[in-house]
ZADO-1210 file (C-alpha; in nm, 4 decimals, padded with zeros to 6 digits):
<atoms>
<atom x="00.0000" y="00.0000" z="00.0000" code="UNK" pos="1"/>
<atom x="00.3157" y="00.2344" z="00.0355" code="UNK" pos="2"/>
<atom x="00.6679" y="00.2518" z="-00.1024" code="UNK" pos="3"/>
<atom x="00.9418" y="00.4497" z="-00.0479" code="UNK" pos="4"/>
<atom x="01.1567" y="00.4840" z="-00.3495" code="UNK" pos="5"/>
<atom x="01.5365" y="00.4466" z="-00.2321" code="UNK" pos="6"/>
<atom x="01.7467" y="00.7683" z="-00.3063" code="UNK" pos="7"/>
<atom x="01.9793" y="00.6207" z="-00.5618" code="UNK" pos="8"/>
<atom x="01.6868" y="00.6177" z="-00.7924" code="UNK" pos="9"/>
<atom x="01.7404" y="00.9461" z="-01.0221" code="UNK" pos="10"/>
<atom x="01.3947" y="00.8877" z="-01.2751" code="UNK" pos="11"/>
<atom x="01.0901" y="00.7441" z="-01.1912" code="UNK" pos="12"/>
<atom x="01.0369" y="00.5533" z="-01.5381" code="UNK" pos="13"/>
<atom x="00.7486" y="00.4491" z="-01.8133" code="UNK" pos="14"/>
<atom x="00.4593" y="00.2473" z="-01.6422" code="UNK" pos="15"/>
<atom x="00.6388" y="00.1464" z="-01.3295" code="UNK" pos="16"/>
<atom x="00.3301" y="00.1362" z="-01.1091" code="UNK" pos="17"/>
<atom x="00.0995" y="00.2017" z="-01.3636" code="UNK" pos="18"/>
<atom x="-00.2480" y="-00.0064" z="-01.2294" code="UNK" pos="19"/>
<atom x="-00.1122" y="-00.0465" z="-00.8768" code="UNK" pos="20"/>
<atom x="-00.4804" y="00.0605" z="-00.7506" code="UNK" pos="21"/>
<atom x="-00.3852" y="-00.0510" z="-00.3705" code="UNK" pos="22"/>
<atom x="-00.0383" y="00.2067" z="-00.3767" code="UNK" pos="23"/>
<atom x="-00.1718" y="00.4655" z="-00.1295" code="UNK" pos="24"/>
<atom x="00.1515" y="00.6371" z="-00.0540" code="UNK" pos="25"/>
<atom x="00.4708" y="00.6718" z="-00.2186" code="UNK" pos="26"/>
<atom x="00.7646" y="00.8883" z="-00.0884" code="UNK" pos="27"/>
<atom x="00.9835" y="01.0399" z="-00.3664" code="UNK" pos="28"/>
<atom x="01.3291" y="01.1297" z="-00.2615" code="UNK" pos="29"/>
<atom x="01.5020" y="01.4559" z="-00.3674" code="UNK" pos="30"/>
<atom x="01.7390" y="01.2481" z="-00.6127" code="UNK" pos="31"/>
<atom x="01.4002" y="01.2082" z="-00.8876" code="UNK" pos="32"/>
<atom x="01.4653" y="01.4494" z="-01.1777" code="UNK" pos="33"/>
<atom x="01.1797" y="01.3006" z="-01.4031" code="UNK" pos="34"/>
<atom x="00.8527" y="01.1257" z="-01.3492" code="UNK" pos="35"/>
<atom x="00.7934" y="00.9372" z="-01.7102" code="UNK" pos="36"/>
<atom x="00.5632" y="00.8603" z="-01.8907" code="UNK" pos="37"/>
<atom x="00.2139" y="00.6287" z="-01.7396" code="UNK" pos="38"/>
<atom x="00.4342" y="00.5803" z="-01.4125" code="UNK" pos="39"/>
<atom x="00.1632" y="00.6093" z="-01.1478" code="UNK" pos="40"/>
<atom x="-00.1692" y="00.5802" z="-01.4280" code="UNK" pos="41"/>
<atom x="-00.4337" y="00.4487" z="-01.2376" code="UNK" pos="42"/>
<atom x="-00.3314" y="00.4084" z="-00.9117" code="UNK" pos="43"/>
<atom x="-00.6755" y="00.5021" z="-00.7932" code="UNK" pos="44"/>
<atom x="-00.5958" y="00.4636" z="-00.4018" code="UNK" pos="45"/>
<atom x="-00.3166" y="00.7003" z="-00.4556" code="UNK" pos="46"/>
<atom x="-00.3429" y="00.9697" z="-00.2138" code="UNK" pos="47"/>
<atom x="-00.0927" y="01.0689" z="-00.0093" code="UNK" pos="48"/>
<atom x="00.2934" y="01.1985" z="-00.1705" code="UNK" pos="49"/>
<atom x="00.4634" y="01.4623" z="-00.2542" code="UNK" pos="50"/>
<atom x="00.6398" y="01.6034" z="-00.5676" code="UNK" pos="51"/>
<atom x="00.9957" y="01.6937" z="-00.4303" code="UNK" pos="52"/>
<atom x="01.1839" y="02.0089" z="-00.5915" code="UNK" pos="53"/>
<atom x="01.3924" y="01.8379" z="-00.7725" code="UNK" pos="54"/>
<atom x="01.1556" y="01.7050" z="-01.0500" code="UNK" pos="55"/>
<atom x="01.1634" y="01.9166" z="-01.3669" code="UNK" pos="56"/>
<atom x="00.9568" y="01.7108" z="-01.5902" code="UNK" pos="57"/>
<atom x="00.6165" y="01.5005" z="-01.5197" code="UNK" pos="58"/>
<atom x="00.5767" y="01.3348" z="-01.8641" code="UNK" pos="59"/>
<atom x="00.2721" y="01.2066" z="-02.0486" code="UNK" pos="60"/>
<atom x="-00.0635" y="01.0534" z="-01.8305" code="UNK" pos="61"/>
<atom x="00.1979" y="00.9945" z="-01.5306" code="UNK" pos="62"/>
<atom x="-00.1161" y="01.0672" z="-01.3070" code="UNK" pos="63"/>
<atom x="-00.3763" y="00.9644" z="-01.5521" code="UNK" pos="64"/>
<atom x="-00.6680" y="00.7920" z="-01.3381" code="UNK" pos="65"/>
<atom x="-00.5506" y="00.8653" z="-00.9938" code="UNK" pos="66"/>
<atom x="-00.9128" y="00.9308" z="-00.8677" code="UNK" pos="67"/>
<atom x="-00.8222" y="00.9494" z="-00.5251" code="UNK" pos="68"/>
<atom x="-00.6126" y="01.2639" z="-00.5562" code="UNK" pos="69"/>
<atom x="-00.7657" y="01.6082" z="-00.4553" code="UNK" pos="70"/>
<atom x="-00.4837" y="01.8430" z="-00.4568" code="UNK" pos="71"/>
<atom x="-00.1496" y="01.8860" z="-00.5959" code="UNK" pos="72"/>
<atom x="00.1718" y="02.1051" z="-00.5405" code="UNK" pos="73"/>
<atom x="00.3429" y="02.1433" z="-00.8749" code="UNK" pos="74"/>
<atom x="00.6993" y="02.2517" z="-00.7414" code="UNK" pos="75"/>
<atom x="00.8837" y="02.5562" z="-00.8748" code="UNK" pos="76"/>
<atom x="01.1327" y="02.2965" z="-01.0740" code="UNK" pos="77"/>
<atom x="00.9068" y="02.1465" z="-01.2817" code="UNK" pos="78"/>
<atom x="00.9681" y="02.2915" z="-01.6592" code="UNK" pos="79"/>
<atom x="00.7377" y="02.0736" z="-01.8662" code="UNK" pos="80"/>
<atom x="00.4098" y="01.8654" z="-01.7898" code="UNK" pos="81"/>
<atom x="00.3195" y="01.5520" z="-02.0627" code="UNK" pos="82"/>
<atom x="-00.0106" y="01.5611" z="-02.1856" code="UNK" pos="83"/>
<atom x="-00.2928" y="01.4184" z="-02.0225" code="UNK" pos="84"/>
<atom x="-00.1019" y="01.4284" z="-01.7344" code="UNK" pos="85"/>
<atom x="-00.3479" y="01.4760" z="-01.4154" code="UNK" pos="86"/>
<atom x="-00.6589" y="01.3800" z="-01.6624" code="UNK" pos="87"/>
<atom x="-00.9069" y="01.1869" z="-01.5269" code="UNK" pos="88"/>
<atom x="-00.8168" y="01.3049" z="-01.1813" code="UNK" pos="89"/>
<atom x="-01.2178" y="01.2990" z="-01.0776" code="UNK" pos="90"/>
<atom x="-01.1164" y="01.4308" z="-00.7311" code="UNK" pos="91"/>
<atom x="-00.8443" y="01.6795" z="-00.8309" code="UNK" pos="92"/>
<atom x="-00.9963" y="02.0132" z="-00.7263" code="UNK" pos="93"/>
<atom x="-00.7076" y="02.2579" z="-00.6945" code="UNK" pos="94"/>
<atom x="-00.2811" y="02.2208" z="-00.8508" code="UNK" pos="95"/>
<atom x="-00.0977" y="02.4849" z="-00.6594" code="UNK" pos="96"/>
<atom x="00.1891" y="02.6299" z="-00.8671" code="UNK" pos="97"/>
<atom x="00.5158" y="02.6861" z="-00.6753" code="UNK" pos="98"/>
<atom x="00.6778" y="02.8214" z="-00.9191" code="UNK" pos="99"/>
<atom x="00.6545" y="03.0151" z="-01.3116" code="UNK" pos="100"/>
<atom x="00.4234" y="02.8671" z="-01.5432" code="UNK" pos="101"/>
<atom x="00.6122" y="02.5339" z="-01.6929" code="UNK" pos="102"/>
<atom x="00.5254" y="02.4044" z="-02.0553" code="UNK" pos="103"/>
<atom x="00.2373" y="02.2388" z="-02.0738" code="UNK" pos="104"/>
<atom x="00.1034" y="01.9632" z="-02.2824" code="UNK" pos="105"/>
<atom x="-00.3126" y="01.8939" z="-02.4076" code="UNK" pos="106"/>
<atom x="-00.5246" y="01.8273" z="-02.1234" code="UNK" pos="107"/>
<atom x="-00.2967" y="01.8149" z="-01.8217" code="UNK" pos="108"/>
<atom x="-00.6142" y="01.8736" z="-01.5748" code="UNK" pos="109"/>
<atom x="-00.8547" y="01.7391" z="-01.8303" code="UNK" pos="110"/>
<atom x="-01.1822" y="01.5851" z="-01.6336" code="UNK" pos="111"/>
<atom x="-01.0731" y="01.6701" z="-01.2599" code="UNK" pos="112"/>
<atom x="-01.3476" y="01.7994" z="-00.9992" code="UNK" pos="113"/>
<atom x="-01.6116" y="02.0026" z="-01.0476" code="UNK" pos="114"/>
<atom x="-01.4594" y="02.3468" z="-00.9662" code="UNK" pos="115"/>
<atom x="-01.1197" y="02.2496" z="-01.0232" code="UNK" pos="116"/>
<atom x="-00.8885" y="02.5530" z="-01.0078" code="UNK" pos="117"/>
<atom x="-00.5610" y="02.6566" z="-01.0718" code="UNK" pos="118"/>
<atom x="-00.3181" y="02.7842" z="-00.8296" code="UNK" pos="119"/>
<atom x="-00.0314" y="03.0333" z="-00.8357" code="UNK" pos="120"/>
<atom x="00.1838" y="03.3209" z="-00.6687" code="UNK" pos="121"/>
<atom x="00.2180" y="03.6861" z="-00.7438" code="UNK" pos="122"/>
<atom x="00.5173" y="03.7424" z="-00.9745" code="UNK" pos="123"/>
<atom x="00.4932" y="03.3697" z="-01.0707" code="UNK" pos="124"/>
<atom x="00.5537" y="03.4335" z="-01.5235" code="UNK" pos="125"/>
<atom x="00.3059" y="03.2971" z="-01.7258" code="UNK" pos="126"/>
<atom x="00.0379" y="03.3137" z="-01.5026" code="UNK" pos="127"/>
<atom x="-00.3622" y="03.5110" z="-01.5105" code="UNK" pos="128"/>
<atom x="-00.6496" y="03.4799" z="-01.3201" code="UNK" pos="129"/>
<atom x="-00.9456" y="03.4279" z="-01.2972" code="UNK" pos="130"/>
<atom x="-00.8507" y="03.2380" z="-01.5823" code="UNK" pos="131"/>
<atom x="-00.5191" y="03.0900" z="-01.7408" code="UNK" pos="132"/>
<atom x="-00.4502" y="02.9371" z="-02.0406" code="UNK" pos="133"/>
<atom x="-00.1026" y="02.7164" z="-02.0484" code="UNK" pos="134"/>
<atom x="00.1119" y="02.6576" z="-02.3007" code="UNK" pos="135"/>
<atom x="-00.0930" y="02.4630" z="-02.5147" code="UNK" pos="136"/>
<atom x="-00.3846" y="02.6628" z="-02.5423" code="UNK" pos="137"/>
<atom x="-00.6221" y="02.4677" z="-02.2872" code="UNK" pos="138"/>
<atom x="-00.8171" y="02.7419" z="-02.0240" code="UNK" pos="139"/>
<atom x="-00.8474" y="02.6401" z="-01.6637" code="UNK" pos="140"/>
<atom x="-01.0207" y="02.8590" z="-01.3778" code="UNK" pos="141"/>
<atom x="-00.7171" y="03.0711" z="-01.1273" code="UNK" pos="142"/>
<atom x="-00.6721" y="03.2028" z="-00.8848" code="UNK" pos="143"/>
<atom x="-00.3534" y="03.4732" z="-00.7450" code="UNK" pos="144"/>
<atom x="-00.2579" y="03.2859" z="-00.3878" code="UNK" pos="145"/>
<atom x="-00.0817" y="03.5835" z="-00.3057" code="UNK" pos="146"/>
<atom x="00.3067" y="03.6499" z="-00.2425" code="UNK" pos="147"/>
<atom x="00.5317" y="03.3659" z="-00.3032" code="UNK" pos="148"/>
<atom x="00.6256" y="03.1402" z="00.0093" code="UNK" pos="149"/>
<atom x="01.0132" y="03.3120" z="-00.0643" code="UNK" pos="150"/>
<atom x="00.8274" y="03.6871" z="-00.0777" code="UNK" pos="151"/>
<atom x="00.6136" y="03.5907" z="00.2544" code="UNK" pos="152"/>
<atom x="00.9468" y="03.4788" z="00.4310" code="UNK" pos="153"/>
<atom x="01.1633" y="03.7762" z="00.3123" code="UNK" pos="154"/>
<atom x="00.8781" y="04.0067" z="00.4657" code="UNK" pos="155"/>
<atom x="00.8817" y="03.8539" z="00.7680" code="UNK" pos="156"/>
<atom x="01.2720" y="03.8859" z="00.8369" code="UNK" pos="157"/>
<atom x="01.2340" y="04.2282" z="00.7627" code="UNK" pos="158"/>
<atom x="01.3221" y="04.2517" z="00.3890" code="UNK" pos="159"/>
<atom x="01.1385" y="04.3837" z="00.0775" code="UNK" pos="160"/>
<atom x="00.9198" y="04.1128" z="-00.1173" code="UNK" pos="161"/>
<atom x="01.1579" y="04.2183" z="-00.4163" code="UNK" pos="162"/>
<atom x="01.4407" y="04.1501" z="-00.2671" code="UNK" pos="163"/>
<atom x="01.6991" y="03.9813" z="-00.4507" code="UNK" pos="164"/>
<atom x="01.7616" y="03.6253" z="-00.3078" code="UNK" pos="165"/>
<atom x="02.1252" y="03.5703" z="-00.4354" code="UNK" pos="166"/>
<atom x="02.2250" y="03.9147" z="-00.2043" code="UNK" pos="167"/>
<atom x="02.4475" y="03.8207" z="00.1069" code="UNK" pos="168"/>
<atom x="02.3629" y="04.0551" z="00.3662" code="UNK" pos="169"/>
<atom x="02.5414" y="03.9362" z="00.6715" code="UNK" pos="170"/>
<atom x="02.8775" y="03.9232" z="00.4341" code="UNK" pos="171"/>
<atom x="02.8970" y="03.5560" z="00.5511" code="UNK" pos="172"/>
<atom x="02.9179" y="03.4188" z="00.2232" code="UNK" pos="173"/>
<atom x="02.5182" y="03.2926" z="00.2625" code="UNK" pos="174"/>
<atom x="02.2759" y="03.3886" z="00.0557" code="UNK" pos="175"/>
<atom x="01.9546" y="03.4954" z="00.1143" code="UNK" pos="176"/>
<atom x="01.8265" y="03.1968" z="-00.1837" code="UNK" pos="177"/>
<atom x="02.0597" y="02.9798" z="00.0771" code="UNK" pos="178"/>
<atom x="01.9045" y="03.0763" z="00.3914" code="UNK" pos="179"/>
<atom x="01.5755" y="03.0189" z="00.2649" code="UNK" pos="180"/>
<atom x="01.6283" y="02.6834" z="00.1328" code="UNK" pos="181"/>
<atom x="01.7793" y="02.5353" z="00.4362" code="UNK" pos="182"/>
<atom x="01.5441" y="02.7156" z="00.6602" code="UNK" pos="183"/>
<atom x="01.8447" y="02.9415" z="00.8393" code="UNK" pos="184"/>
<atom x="01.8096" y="03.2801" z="00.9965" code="UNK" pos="185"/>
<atom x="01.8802" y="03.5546" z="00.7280" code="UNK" pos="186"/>
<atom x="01.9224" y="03.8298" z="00.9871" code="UNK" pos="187"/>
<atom x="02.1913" y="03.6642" z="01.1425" code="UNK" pos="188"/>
<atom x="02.5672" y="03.5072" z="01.0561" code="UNK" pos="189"/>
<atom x="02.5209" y="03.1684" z="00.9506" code="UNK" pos="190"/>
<atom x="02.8751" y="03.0582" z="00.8216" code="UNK" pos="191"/>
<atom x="02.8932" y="02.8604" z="01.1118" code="UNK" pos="192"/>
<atom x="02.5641" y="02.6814" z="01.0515" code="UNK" pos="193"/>
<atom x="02.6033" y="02.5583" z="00.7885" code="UNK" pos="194"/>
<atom x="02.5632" y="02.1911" z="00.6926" code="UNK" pos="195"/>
<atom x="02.8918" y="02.0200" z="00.7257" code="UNK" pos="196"/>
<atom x="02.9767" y="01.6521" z="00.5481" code="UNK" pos="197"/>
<atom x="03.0599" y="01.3748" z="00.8122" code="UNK" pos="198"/>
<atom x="03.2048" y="00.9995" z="00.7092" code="UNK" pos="199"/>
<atom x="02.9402" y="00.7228" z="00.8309" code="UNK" pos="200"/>
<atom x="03.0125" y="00.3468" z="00.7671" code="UNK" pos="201"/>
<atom x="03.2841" y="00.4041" z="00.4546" code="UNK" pos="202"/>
<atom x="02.9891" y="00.7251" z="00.3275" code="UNK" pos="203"/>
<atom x="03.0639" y="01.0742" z="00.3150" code="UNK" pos="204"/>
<atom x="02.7449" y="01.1781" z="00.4355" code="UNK" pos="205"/>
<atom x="02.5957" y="01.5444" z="00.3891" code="UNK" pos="206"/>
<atom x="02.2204" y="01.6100" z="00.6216" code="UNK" pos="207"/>
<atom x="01.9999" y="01.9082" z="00.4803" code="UNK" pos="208"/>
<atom x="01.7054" y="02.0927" z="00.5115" code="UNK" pos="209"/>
<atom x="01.5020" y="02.0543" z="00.1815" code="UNK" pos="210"/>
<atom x="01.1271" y="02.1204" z="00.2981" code="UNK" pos="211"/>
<atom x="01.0846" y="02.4580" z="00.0277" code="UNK" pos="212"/>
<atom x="00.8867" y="02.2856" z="-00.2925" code="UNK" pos="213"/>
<atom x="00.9499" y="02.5915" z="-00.4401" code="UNK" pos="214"/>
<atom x="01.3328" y="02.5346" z="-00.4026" code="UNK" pos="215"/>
<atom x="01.5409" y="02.2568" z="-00.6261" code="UNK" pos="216"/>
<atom x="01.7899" y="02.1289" z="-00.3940" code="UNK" pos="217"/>
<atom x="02.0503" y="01.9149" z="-00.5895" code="UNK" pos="218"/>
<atom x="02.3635" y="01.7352" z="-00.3820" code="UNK" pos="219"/>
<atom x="02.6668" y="01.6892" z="-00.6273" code="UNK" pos="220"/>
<atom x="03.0177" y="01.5247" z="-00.5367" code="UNK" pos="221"/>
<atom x="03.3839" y="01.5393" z="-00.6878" code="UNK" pos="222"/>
<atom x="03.7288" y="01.4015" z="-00.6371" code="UNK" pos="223"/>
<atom x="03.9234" y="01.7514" z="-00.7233" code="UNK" pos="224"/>
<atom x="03.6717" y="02.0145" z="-00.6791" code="UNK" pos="225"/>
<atom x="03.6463" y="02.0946" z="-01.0500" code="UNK" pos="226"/>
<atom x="03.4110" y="01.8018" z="-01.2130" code="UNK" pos="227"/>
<atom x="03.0793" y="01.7910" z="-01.0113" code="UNK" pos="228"/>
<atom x="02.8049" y="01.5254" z="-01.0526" code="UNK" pos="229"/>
<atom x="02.5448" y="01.3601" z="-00.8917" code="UNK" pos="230"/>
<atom x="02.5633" y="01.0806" z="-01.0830" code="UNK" pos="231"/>
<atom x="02.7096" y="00.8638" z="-00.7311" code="UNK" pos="232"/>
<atom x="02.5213" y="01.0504" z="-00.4721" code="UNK" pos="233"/>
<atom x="02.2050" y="00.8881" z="-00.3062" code="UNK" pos="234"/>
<atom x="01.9500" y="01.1444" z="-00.1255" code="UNK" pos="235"/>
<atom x="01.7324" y="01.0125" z="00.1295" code="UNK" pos="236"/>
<atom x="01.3496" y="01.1314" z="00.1123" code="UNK" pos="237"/>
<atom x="01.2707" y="01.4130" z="00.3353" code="UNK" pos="238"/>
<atom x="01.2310" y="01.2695" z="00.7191" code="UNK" pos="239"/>
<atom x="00.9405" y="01.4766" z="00.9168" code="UNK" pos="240"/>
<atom x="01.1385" y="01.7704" z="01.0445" code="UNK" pos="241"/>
<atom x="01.1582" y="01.7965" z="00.5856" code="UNK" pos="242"/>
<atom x="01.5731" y="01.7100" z="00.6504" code="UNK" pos="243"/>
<atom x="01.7308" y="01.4911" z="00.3585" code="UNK" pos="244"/>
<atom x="02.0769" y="01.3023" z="00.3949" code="UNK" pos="245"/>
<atom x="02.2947" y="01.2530" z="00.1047" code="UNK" pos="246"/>
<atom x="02.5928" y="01.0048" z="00.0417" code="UNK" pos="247"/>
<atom x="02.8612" y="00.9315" z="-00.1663" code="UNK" pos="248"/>
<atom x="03.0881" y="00.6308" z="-00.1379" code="UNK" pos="249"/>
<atom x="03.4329" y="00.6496" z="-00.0397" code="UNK" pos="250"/>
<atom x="03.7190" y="00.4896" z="-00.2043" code="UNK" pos="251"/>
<atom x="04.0568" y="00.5947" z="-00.2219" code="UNK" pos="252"/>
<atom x="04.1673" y="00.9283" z="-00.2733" code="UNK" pos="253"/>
<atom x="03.9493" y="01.2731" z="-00.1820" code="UNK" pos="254"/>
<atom x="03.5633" y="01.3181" z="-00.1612" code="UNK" pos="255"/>
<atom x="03.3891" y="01.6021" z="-00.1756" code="UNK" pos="256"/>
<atom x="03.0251" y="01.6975" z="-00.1332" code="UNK" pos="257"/>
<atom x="02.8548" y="02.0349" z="-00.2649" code="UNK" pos="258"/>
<atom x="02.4689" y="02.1632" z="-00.2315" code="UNK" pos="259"/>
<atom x="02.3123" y="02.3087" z="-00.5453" code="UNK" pos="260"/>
<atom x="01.9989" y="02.5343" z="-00.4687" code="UNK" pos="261"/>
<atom x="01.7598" y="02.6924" z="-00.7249" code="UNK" pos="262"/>
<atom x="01.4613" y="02.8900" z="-00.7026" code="UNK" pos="263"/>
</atoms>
């Protein structure tokens, strides 16, 4: 009835629980970049799981059939939706954008609820209410949420909702994008808050905060600090305080681990 998908697992592919009507819960870690194509069609008792921010495509019908879902957070990484992709949603009543409008394919929210409506935040591009029309050309009812989750935090540490999020104000080398991502103080020093890599059981291991959906947090490793990937690293799923862990093997020679954050 549940499943969580283990952190070394980078894209979610074609039909891989496509008809499992009994899945009620899945928990996608932060290392998912894609969700293909039919992966969770017709899992009808799916109702519980989260789209983490580092997903940047959701490809055709992934969601097709789910008739047990009745909201969705599209997360600010997301660039492209399949076609089809939330159709026949029957409960879907509201997709909350976290981010700008991503590409859109025919009929993404084709046959949800009666009253279904679209979601999104001032400043968000690509955006109108009280109606919207993606990409393709399909019209959905909107609504304006109001200032960003970002804008609503920068208020209330004092800042302009304009403010730019790569400034450093406490000339500690942390941005404000940083701060806001791993859920830091912005009106205070925080270079020595930072997360900090630790070795665990022959792992370099590196713990986060990741709980922003409109944040893509990405963890990266490299042997000389000039060639990063993530093709090695495995991120845990978000635990309940929203804190992923990320780890690399170690072998001989250096390891190091980097954080990537986008908004």
């Amino acid at each position: 009835t549940s499943i969580t998908i283990p952190g070394s697992v980078t894209t979610i592919g074609g039909s891989t629980f496509r008809g499992c009507s009994g899945l009620t819960g899945i928990t996608i870690p932060g290392s998912v970049t894609s969700i293909g194509d039919w992966a969770f069609s017709d899992c009808s008792g799916l109702i519980d799981f989260t789209i983490p921010g580092s997903v940047t495509s959701i490809g055709d019908s992934a969601f097709y059939g789910c008739t047990g879902l009745t909201g969705i957070t599209i997360p600010g990484s997301v660039t492209s939706i399949g076609k089809y992709a939330f159709c026949f949603c029957s409960a879907l009543t509201s997709a909350i954008f976290a981010g700008n409008a991503p590409t859109m394919g025919i009929g993404v929210f084709g046959n949800a609820a009666s009253g279904f409506k679209v979601g999104f935040h001032s400043g968000a591009a690509g955006f109108t209410a009280p109606t919207w029309t993606d990409s393709y050309g399909d019209i959905y009812p909107s609504v304006n949420l109001g200032p960003s989750p970002s804008a609503t935090w920068l208020v209330a540490n004092g800042y302009s909702s304009t403010t730019n999020l790569l400034n450093t104000p406490n000339d500690d080398g942390v941005s404000l994008l940083m701060a806001y991502a791993l859920n830091l103080d912005p009106t205070k020093n925080q270079a020595a808050n930072m997360p900090k890599a630790s070795v665990t059981d022959k792992n370099l291991s590196y713990t986060f905060y990741a709980g922003n959906t409109d944040v893509s947090y990405q963890v990266q490793a490299s042997a000389e600090l000039k060639t990063w990937s993530a093709a090695r690293v495995t991120v845990s799923a978000p635990d309940g305080n929203g804190k992923c862990t990320a780890t690399v093997p170690l072998t001989s020679g250096l390891r190091f681990l980097r954080l990537v954050v986008s908004h």
